[in-house]
Structures are given as structure tokens and as C-alpha cells.
C-alpha positions in Angstrom: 6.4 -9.4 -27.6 7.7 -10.5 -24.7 4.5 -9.5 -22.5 2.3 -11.1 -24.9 4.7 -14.6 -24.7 5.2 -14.9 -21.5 2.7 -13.0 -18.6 -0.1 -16.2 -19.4 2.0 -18.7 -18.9 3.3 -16.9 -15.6 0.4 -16.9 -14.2 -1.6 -19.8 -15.4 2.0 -22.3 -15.7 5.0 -21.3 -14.3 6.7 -24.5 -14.3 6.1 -24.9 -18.0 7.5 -21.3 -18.6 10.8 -22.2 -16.6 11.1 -25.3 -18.7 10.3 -23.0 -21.9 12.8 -20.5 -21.0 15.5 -23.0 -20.2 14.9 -24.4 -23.2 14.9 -21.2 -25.2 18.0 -20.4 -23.4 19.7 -23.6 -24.0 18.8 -23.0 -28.4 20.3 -19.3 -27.9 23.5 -20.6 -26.8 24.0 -23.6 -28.7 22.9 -21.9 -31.9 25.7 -18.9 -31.3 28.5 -22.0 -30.7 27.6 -23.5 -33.7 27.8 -20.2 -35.4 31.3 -18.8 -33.6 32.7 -22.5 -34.6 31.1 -23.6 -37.0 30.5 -20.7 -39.7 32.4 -18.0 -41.5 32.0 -14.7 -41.3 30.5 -14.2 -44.5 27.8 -16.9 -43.6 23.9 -16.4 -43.8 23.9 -17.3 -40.2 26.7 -15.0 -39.2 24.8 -12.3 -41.4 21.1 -12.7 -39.4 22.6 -13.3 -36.0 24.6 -9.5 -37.0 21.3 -7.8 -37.4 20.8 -8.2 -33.5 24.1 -7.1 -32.4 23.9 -3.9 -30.4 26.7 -1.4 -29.1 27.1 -3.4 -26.2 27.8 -6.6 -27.7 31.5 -6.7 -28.1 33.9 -9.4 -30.1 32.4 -12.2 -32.5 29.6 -13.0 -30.1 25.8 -12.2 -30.8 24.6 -12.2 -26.9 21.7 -9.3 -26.7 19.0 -12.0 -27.4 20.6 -14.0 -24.9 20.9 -11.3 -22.2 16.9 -10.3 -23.4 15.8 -13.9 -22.7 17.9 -14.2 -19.4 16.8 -11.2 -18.2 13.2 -12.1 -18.6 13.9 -15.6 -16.9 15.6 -15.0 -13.8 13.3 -13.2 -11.6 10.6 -16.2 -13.0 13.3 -18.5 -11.4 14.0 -16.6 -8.2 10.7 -16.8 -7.1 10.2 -20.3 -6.4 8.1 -21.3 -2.8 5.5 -18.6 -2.6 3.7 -17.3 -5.8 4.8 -13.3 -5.7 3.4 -12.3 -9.4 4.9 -8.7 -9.0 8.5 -10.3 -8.3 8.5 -12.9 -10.7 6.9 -10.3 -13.8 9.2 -7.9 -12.8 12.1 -9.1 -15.2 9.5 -9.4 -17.6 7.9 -6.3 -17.2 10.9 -4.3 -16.6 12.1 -5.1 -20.1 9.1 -5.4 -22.2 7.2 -2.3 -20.6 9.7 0.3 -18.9 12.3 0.0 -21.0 10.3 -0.4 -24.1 8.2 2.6 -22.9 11.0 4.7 -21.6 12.5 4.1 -25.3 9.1 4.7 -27.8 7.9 8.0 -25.6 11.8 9.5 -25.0 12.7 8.9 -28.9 9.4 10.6 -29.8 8.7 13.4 -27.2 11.5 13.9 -24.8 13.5 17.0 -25.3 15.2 17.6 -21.6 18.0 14.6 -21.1 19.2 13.5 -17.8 22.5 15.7 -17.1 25.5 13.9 -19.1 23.0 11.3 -20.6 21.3 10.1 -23.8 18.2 9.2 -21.8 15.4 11.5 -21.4 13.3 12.9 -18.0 10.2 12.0 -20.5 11.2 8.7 -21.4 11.9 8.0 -17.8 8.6 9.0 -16.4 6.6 7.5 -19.1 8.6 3.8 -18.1 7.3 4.3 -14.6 3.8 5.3 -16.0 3.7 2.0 -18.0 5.5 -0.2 -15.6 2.9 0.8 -12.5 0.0 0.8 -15.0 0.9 -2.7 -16.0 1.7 -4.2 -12.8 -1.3 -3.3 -11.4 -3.2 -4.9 -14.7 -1.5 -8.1 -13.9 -1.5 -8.6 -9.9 -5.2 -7.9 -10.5 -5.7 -10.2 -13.5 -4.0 -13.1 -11.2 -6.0 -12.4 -8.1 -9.2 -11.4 -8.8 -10.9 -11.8 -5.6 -8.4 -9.3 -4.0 -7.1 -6.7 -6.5 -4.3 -4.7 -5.5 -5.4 -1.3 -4.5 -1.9 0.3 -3.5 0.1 0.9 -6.4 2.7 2.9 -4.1 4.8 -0.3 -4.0 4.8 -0.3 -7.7 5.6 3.4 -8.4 8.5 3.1 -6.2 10.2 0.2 -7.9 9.3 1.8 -11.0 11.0 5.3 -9.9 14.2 2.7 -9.0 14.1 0.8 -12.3 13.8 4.1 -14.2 16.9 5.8 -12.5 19.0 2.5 -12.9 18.0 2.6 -16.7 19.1 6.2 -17.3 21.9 6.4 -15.4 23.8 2.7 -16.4 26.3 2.0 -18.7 25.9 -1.4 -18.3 23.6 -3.9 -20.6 20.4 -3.2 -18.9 18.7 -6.3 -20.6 20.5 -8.3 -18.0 20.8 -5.4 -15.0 17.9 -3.8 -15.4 15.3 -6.9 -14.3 18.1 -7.6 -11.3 17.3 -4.4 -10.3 13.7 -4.9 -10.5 13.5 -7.7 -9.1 15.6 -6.6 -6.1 13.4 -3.3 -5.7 10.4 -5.7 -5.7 12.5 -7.9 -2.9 13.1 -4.8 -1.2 9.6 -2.7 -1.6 7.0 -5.7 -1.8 3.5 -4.9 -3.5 1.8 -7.4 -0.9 1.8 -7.5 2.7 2.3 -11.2 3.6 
């Protein structure tokens, strides 16, 4: 879903995404205050809001959504002079494809876990497939006149993504697009 919402508007308006995020982000937390102070724990509010609560959401607070939505937003915001698609889709993608992929394909075929983990070598490898396969669908769908033709770049942030993914603890809805967007920092998919 969060492809779908937000790769147009990245590459045809990124200044109206920013201002959509910020707002989004800005509804996410003022709806959870009014909920923590203003609601009882036997609430309808309280009882939605509980259906999103994951293992890593700890105390009264309801934060994956949040953590989702800033995940997806900061590499947009990072990238701010020169217009790097790969960078600032990498938050996006990371989330929405890689993990998503990594998730679907290791729930449904993986057998083989990573050594001490609940993650799977299939789930991993099939993140990477998705991420580079999607990456490259939308570097080419913003520069048309210049496709990318090295996806090297891509596999390798991928293969970083996919390890930080299976090896955290951590809530990898905020992590794991930091990472991504720091592989893409570190590996870029253009030469300049």
C-alpha cells in the first residue's frame, strides 16, 4: 500500500509528498495523545488503535504506524538538492517491498532459518529479488531517456538491507529504511 501511495507522488511531486507525510505524521501523533489522555482503556479508540500494536510496541503507546510512516518519510526528506530516486525510494521500498517480500515468500516457502533467527535464507533472498526488481522498475519509470542498466548497485544494498532485516532486534520499520538509505549513500546506483 505504501508503494501504490507514495512512488507517483515521489517522482512526479516530492514537495507535496513531504508536506503529505508531515502531515500524516503530525495526525499519527496527535491522534495517539488524544487517545493516551484522553480515552480509557476500554475505549473504541483505545480498542482500533490495539489491533496495530506489535511485539515491539511496548507500554500504552500505539507507535508501529508511526514508525511505518517515519520510516517511509525520512529518506524522502534526506534527499533534498539533487533528485536521487533510488535514495529517496529506498525508505519506501525497503518497507513496502523487501520487507514485505522477505515476509509473504519466508512465511510461505522458507524452511532453512538464519542460525539463531526466526527469519528465513528464502525470505531474505526473495527481499533482495523484489527490492532490485523494483528499484530498477522505478529509476527507469523516472528517467526514461536513460534507464539504469546496472542493477549491481541495487543488489548490493539489497543484500545489506536483507542482512540488517534478519539479523535485528530492533523495530525495523524505523531501522531498516536508515539502513537503506545509508547503503544507497554508500553504494550509489548513479554515477554523478
Amino acid at each position: 500500500m505504501a508503494v501504490i501511495m507514495f512512488i507517483p507522488p515521489l517522482i512526479h511531486d516530492v514537495d507535496w509528498l513531504r508536506f503529505g507525510l508531515a502531515m500524516a505524521a503530525c495526525v499519527f501523533i496527535l491522534s495517539e495523545t488524544f487517545r493516551l489522555f484522553c480515552c480509557s482503556a476500554d475505549s473504541h479508540l483505545t480498542r482500533v488503535m490495539n489491533t496495530f500494536r506489535n511485539g515491539l510496541d511496548s507500554g500504552n503507546a500505539v507507535l508501529s504506524h508511526l514508525w511505518l510512516l517515519l520510516g517511509c518519510a525520512i529518506p524522502v526528506f534526506a534527499v533534498r538538492d539533487t533528485w536521487e530516486p533510488s535514495a529517496a525510494a529506498s525508505g519506501i521500498l525497503s518497507l513496502g517491498i523487501l520487507d514485505s517480500a522477505a515476509a509473504i515468500f519466508g512465511m510461505g516457502f522458507g524452511k532453512t532459518r538464519w542460525p539463531g533467527r526466526e527469519k528465513t535464507i528464502m525470505g531474505s533472498f526473495s527481499g533482495i529479488l523484489a527490492y532490485v526488481a523494483v528499484q530498477y522498475l522505478v529509476f527507469s519509470l523516472h528517467s526514461l531517456r536513460n534507464p539504469a542498466t546496472n542493477i549491481v548497485p541495487w543488489f548490493i544494498q539489497g543484500v545489506i538491507c536483507a542482512a540488517w532485516e534478519a539479523i535485528s532486534d530492533q523495530n525495523d520499520n524505523i531501522t531498516l529504511p536508515l539502513v537503506a538509505y545509508i547503503s544507497c549513500a554508500l553504494i550509489p546506483a548513479v554515477d554523478s
